[in-house]
C-alpha positions, 0 to 999 in steps of 0.5 A: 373193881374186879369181883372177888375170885370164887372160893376165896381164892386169890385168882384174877377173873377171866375176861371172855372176849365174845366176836360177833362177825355180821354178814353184809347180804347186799355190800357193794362187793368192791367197785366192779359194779361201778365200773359197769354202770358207767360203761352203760351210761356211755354207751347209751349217751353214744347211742342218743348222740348218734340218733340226734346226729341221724336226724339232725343231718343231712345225708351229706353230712351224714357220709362226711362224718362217717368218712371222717371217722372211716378214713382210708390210709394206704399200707405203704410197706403191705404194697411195697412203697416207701423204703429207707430212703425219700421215694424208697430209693426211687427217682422222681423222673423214674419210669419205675413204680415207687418202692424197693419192689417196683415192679410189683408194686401196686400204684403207679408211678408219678414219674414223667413220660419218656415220649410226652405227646403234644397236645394240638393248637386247640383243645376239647372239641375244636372248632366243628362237632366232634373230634370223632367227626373227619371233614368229609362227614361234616361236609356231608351233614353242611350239605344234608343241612343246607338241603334240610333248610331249603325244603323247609322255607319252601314248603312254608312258602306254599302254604298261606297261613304259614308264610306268615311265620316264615320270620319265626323261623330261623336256622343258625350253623353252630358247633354243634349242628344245625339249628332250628330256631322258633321264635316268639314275638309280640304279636305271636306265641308258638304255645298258648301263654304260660302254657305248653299248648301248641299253637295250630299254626305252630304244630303244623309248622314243626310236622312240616319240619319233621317231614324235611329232617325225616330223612337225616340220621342226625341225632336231634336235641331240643331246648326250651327258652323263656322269657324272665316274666315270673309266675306269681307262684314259682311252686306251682309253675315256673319258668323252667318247668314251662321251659322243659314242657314246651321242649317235650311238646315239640318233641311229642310233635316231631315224633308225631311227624314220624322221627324215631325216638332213638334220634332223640338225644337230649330234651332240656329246658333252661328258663330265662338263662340263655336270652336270645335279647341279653339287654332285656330279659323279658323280651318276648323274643326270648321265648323259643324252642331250638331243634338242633340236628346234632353232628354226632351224638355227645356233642354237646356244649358250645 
C-alpha cells in the first residue's frame, strides 16, 4: 500500500529508479584471446611434431618428406608451354620446342630425330677394353703383355724357392687387360692366415712382378678374393675387410717395387663373392689377389 502523500495531498509518490553500472576489470573482452591461444597451441604442436619427426627418421626419410611437402612444378605459360591446344598446337614428331613460342622455350623438345643414328652390332664396351682404344694400340698392349708374361715365368724360373710357386701364378687375358693371378691352395697361403701379412716368398714374388710391368704405362687395378670360412666375429674382421687389406699389401709391395702411385687405378676387395671354385666356396683356391694391367683407364666391368 503506497504511503500517503506529504502534506495531505492526494499525489502519487515518486518512485526513484537508482542504475548501478559495475565495471568487469578483468571480462573476457570478446573472443580474440581465444583465437590466439589456440594458434599457439597449434603452433607448439607443429613444433614437438616436428622435433618427433627429426629424431625418429632417418635422413632419407627426412628429405622425402621435405621433398613432398617441396614439390617442384613447372610454370607451363612462364616458360611458354602448353597452349590452347593438346602439345600447344605442336606435333609430336615436331623438331620444334613445345608451346606457342618454340624457339624460346625453355625444354627441349620430346620429338624424334630427323637422322637417328644406328647404334652397332654390340653395345657398352664391345669385346676389347675401350671404345676409346683402336686395334693398333690393343695389339701393342697383347704384345706388351705377352712380353710381361714371359719375363715374369722366367725370372721365377731362376730362383729355387720361387720355382715353387710357379703353379700360384697365373695370367688370364680378359677384357679388360692383363691378369695376374695369385692363388692359394691347401698347401700354401700368399698371407699368413686370417691376416694381411705377406708371406716371405710371396713379397718376393710380387717385387719381381713389379720389376716386369715397371716399364708399362698401364694402369693397374687390384682386388682381393677370399674364400667363405667366417671370422667368429664378423665385427671385429671380416671377410671383406680382410679381402680389401690384402689387395692394399699387394699394392704397398708393388709400389715398394717401384710402380708410381698414378698407375694405380682401383684398389677394392669383394670377400667370397666372386669364387674362382663356384661349386665349393670355401675352397682355398679362392683366396687370390689379382693384378690387372688395364687397357685404358675406366675400363672396368666385365
Amino acid at each position: 500500500m503506497a504511503k500517503a502523500a506529504p502534506h495531505g495531498a492526494n499525489v502519487p509518490p515518486k518512485v526513484i529508479v537508482k542504475k548501478i553500472y559495475i565495471e568487469g576489470h578483468g571480462g573476457h573482452h570478446g573472443g580474440a584471446w581465444k583465437v590466439a591461444y589456440a594458434d599457439f597451441v597449434t603452433a607448439m604442436m607443429a613444433f614437438f611434431l616436428l622435433l618427433w619427426l627429426l629424431g625418429a627418421t632417418t635422413e632419407k626419410q627426412r628429405k622425402g618428406i621435405a621433398d613432398y611437402f617441396a614439390p617442384t612444378l613447372i610454370d607451363t605459360h612462364a616458360i611458354g608451354m602448353g597452349g590452347s591446344g593438346v602439345l600447344g598446337g605442336e606435333s609430336l614428331m615436331s623438331n620444334n620446342k613445345l608451346g606457342p613460342k618454340a624457339a624460346a622455350a625453355a625444354i627441349a623438345t620430346v620429338g624424334m630425330p630427323t637422322n637417328p643414328v644406328k647404334g652397332g652390332p654390340q653395345a657398352g664396351m664391345g669385346k676389347k677394353g675401350s671404345l676409346r682404344s683402336s686395334p693398333a694400340s690393343r695389339a701393342e698392349d697383347a704384345k706388351s703383355f705377352e712380353e710381361t708374361r714371359r719375363q715374369v715365368i722366367a725370372r721365377i724360373m731362376k730362383s729355387a724357392d720361387l720355382a715353387k710357386l710357379a703353379k700360384h701364378i697365373r695370367f688370364v687375358r680378359t677384357s679388360e687387360g692383363m691378369r695376374i693371378d695369385l692363388v692359394d691352395d691347401a698347401d700354401y697361403s700368399m698371407f699368413a692366415s686370417g691376416t694381411t701379412t705377406l708371406d716371405t716368398r710371396a713379397a718376393e714374388l710380387i717385387g719381381m712382378i713389379a720389376g716386369s710391368i715397371r716399364s708399362t704405362a698401364n694402369p693397374i687395378m687390384i682386388r682381393g678374393h677370399t674364400d667363405s670360412v667366417p671370422y667368429g666375429d664378423p665385427r671385429a674382421m671380416n671377410n671383406w675387410m680382410l679381402a680389401t687389406g690384402r689387395a692394399e699389401a699387394t699394392r704397398r709391395r708393388l709400389a715398394l717395387g717401384g710402380i708410381p702411385e698414378s698407375r694405380f687405378e682401383r684398389i677394392e676387395g669383394v670377400a667370397d663373392r666372386e669364387p674362382m671354385i663356384a661349386d665349393n666356396p670355401g675352397d682355398p683356391r679362392n683366396r687370390r689377389v689379382a693384378i690387372t694391367l688395364l687397357y685404358r683407364r675406366t675400363t672396368f666391368g666385365q
